[in-house]
C-alpha positions as CSV (number, residue, x, y, z in Angstrom):
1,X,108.7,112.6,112.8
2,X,111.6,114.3,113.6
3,X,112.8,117.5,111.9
4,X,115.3,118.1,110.2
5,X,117.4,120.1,107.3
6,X,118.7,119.0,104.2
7,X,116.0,117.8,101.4
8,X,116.0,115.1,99.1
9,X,118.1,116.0,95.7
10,X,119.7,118.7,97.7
11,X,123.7,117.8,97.1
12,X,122.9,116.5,93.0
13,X,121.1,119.6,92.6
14,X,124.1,121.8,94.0
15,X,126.7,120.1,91.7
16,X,123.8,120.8,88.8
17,X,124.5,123.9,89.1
18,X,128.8,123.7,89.1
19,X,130.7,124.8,86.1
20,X,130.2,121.3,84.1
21,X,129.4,120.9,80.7
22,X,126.1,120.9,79.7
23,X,125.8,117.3,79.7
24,X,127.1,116.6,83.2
25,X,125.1,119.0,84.1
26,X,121.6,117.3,82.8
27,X,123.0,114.9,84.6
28,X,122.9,115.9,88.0
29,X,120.0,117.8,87.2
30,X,118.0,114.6,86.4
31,X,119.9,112.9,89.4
32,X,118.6,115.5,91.6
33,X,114.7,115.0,90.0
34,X,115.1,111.1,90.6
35,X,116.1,111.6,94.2
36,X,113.5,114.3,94.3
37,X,110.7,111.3,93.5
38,X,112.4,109.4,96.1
39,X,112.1,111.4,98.5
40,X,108.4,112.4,98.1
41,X,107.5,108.8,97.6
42,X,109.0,108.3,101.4
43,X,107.8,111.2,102.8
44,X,104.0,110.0,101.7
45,X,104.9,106.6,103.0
46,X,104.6,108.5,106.8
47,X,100.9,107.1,107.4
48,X,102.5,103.8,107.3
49,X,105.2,104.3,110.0
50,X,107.8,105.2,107.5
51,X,110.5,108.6,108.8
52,X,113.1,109.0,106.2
53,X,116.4,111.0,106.3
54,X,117.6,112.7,102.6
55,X,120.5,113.6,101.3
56,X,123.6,112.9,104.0
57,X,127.1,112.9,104.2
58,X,129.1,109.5,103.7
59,X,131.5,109.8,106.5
60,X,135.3,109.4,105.1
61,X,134.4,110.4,101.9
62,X,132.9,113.1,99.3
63,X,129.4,111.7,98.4
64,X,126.7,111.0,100.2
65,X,123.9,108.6,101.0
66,X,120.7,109.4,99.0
67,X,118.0,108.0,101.6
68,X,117.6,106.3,104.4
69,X,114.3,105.3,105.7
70,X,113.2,103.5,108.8
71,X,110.3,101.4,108.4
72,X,108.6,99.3,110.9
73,X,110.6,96.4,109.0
74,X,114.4,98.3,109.4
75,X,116.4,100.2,108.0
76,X,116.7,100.8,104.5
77,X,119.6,102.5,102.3
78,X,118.0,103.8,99.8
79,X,120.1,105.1,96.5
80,X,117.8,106.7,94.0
81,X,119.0,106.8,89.8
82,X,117.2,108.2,86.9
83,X,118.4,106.1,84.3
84,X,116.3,105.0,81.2
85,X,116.4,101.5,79.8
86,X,116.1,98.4,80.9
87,X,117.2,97.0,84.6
88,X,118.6,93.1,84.2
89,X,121.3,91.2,85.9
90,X,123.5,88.9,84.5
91,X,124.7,85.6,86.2
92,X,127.7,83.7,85.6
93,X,129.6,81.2,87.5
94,X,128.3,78.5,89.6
95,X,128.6,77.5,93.4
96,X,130.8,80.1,95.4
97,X,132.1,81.4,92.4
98,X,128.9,82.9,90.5
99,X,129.2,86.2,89.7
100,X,126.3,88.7,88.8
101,X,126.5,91.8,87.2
102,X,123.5,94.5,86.9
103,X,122.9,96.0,83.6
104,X,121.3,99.1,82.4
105,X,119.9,98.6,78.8
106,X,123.4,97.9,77.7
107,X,125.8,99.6,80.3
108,X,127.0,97.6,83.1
109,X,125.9,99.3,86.7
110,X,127.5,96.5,88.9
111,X,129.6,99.3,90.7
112,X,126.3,101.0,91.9
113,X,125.9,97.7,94.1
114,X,128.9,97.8,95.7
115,X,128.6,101.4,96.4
116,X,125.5,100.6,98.1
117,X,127.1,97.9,100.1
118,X,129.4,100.1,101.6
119,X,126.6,102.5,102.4
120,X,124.7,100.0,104.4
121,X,127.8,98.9,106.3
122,X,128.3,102.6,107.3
123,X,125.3,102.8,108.5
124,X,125.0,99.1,110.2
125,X,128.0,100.4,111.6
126,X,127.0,103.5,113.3
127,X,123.6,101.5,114.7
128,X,125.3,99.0,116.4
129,X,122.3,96.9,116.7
130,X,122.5,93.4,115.2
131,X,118.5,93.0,116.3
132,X,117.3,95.8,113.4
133,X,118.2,95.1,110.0
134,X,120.0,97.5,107.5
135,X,119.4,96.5,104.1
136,X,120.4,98.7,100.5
137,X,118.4,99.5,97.6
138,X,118.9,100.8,94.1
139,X,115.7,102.5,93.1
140,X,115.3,103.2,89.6
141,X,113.3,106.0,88.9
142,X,112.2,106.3,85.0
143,X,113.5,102.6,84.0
144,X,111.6,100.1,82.0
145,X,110.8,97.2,84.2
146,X,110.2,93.8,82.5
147,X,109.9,91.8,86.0
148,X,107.9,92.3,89.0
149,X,109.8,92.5,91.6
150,X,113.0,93.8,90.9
151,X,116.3,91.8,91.6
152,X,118.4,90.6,94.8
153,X,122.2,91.6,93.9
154,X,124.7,90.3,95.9
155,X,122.6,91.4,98.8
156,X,121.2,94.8,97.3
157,X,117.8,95.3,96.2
158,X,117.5,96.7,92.8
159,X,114.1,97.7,92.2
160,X,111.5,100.4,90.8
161,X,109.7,103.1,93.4
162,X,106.3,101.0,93.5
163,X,108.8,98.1,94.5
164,X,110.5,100.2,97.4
165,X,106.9,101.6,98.6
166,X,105.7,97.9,98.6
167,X,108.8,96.8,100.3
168,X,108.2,99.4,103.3
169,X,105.4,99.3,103.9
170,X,105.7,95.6,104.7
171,X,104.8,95.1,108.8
172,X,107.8,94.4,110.6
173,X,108.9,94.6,114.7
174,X,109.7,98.0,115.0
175,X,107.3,99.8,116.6
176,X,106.3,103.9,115.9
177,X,108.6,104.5,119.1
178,X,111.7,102.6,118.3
179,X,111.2,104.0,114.6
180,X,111.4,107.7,115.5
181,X,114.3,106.3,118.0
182,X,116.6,105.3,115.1
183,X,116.0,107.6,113.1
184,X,117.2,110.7,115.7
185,X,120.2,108.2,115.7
186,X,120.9,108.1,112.0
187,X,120.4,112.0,112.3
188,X,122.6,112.6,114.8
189,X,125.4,110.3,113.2
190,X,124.8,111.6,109.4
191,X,125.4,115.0,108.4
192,X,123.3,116.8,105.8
193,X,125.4,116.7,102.6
């Protein structure tokens, strides 16, 4: 694996620590622990041919991109949240018009997908290599699950962290070579945040 600086939670935790109110705050502060859990759970997934890169910049904009992890089966974009409740999606629509919308107990999330859409195309982008497949995730750290599996939104995985260990350590055609090969690539083209 290849080192690196920057640690998982490292750019919530900072902004934890801004002049906010006390609830914003608590936020980022359990922001930072969920992307904390994130981050061990990927580091541990190493004996399976797992290297993950925490906390880097978005290029062209302010935040950053929680995870990513390179797994014998791709690349995954990994955004981590520590929200309580209940994950669910909501469908409406049919054909080429149906529309679903991710819910968290009672607050709609559906903006979280599309933020993690345009995560994976930045860094589908910056690979360049239609062979290797970049796919997103929203991993909900400290939400209730009533399903197994998680849910497929509009392309984005939205899951628990036993679904995105599962997931990743799934074999795949990348071998412990090519692995360590994209990820120096994703370092070199991702700035810590």
């Amino acid at each position: 694996m290849v080192e690196h600086e920057g640690f998982a939670g490292a750019s919530a935790y900072r902004e934890s620590r801004q002049p906010h109110g006390a609830r914003d705050r608590a936020a980022w502060r359990a922001g930072a622990d969920g992307e904390r859990a994130v981050g061990r759970l990927l580091d541990e997934l190493a004996d399976a041919g797992v290297c993950a890169v925490h906390d880097r910049r978005m290029p062209g904009t302010l935040g950053n991109i929680d995870h990513i992890a390179i797994a014998p089966s791709g690349v995954y974009v990994i955004d981590a949240k520590n929200y309580t409740g209940h994950p669910r999606v909501e469908t409406s629509g049919a054909g080429s018009a149906v529309v679903h919308r991710l819910y968290i107990g009672r607050d709609e999330h559906t903006d979280l997908v599309r933020a993690v859409r345009r995560q994976v195309r930045a860094v589908a982008g910056e690979l360049a290599e239609p062979s290797v497949p970049v796919r997103g995730i929203l991993c909900f750290v400290g939400a209730e699950w009533e399903v197994l599996n998680g849910y497929l939104v509009d392309g984005v995985g939205v899951t628990s962290t036993r679904g995105v260990a599962e997931l990743l350590r799934m074999p795949g055609p990348l071998d412990p070579v090519r692995v360590d090969a994209l990820q120096r690539r994703v370092l070199a083209a991702f700035d810590p945040a």
